[in-house]
C-alpha positions as a Markdown table, in Angstrom:
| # | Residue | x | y | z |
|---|---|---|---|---|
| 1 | Unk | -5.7 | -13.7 | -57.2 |
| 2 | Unk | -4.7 | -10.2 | -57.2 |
| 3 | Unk | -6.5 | -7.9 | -59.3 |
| 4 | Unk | -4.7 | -4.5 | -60.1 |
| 5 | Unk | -6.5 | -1.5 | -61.4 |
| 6 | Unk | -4.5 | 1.4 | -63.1 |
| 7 | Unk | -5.4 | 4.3 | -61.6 |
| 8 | Unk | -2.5 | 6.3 | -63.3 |
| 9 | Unk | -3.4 | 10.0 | -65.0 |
| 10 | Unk | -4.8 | 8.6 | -68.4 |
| 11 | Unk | -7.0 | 5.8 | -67.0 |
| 12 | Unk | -8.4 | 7.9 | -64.5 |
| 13 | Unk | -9.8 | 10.5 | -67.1 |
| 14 | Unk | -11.2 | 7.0 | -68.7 |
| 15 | Unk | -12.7 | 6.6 | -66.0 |
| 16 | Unk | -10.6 | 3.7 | -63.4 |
| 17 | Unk | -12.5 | 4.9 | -60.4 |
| 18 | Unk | -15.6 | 3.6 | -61.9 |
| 19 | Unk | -14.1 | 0.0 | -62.4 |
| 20 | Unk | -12.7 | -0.1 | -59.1 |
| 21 | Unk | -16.3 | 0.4 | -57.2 |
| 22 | Unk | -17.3 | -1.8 | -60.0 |
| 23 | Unk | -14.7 | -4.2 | -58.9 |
| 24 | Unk | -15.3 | -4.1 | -55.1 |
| 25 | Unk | -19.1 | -4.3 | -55.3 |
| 26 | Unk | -18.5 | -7.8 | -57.6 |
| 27 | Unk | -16.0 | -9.1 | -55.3 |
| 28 | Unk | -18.4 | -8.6 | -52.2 |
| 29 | Unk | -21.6 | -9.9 | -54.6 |
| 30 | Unk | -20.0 | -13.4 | -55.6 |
| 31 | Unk | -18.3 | -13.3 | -51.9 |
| 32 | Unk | -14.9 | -13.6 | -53.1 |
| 33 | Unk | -13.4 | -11.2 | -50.2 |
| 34 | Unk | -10.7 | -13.7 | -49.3 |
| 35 | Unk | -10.1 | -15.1 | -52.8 |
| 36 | Unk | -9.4 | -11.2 | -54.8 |
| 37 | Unk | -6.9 | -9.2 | -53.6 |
| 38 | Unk | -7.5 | -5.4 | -55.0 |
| 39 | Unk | -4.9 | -2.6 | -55.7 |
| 40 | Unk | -4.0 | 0.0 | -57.5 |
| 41 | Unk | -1.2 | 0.4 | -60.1 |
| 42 | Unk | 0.5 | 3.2 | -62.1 |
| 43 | Unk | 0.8 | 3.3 | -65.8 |
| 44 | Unk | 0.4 | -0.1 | -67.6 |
| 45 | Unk | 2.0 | 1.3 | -70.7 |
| 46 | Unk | -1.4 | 0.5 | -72.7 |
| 47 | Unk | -2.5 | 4.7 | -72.3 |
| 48 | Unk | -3.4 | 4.6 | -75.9 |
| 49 | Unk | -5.9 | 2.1 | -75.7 |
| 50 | Unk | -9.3 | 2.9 | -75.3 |
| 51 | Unk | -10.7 | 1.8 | -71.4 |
| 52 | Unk | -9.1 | 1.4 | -68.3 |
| 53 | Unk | -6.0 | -1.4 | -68.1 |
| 54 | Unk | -6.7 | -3.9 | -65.3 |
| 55 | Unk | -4.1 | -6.5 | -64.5 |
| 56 | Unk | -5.2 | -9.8 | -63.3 |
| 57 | Unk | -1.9 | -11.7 | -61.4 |
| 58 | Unk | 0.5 | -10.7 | -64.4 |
| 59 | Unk | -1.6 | -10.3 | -67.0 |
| 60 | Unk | -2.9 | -7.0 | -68.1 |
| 61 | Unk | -6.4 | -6.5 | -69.9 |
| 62 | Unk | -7.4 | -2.9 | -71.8 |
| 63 | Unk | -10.4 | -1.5 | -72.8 |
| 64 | Unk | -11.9 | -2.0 | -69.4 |
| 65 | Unk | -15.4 | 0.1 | -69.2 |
| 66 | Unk | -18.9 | 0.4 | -67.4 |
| 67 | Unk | -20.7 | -1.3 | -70.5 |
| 68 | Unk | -18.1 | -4.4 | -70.7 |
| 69 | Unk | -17.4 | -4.9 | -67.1 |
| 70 | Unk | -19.6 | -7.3 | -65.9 |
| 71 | Unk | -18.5 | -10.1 | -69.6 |
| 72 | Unk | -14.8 | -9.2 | -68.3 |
| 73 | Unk | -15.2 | -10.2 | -64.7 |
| 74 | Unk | -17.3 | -13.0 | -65.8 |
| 75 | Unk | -15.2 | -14.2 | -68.2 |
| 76 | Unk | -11.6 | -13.7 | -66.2 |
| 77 | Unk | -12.3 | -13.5 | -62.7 |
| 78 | Unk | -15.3 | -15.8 | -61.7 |
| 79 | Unk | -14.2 | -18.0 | -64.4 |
| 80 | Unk | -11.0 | -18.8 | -62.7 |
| 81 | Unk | -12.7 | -19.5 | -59.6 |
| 82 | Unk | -15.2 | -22.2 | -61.6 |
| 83 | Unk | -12.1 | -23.9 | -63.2 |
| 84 | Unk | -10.9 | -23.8 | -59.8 |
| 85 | Unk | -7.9 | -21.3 | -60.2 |
């Protein structure tokens, strides 16, 4: 699975380096080192939605922030994993 975070101008002032330490810390938690790929992108084209813009494989999510991270990680990343990607 690769998991890109934008870490272009606008979601960096909302704050993308906090969901990518966010990111790496859950990967290592739930041990999914070899199963998550993580990178970085440039602009999304989704600036003028609120949160960061974090693409799983090709699909891209908004709205990313500290207070929902863990629901969206649970809900698109370790979810995948239970339905057995």
């Amino acid at each position: 699975m690769l998991v890109q975070i934008c870490v272009g101008s606008s979601c960096h002032l909302k704050g993308s380096q906090d969901i990518v330490e966010l990111m790496r810390s859950a990967v290592e938690k739930h041990k999914l080192d070899g199963y998550v790929t993580l990178a970085g992108s440039f602009c999304t084209g989704k600036c003028n939605r609120e949160g960061v813009s974090v693409t799983i494989d090709d699909e891209v999510y908004t709205g990313i922030t500290r207070e929902n991270f863990n629901e969206f990680f649970s809900e698109k990343i370790l979810s995948s994993f239970e339905r057995g990607i």
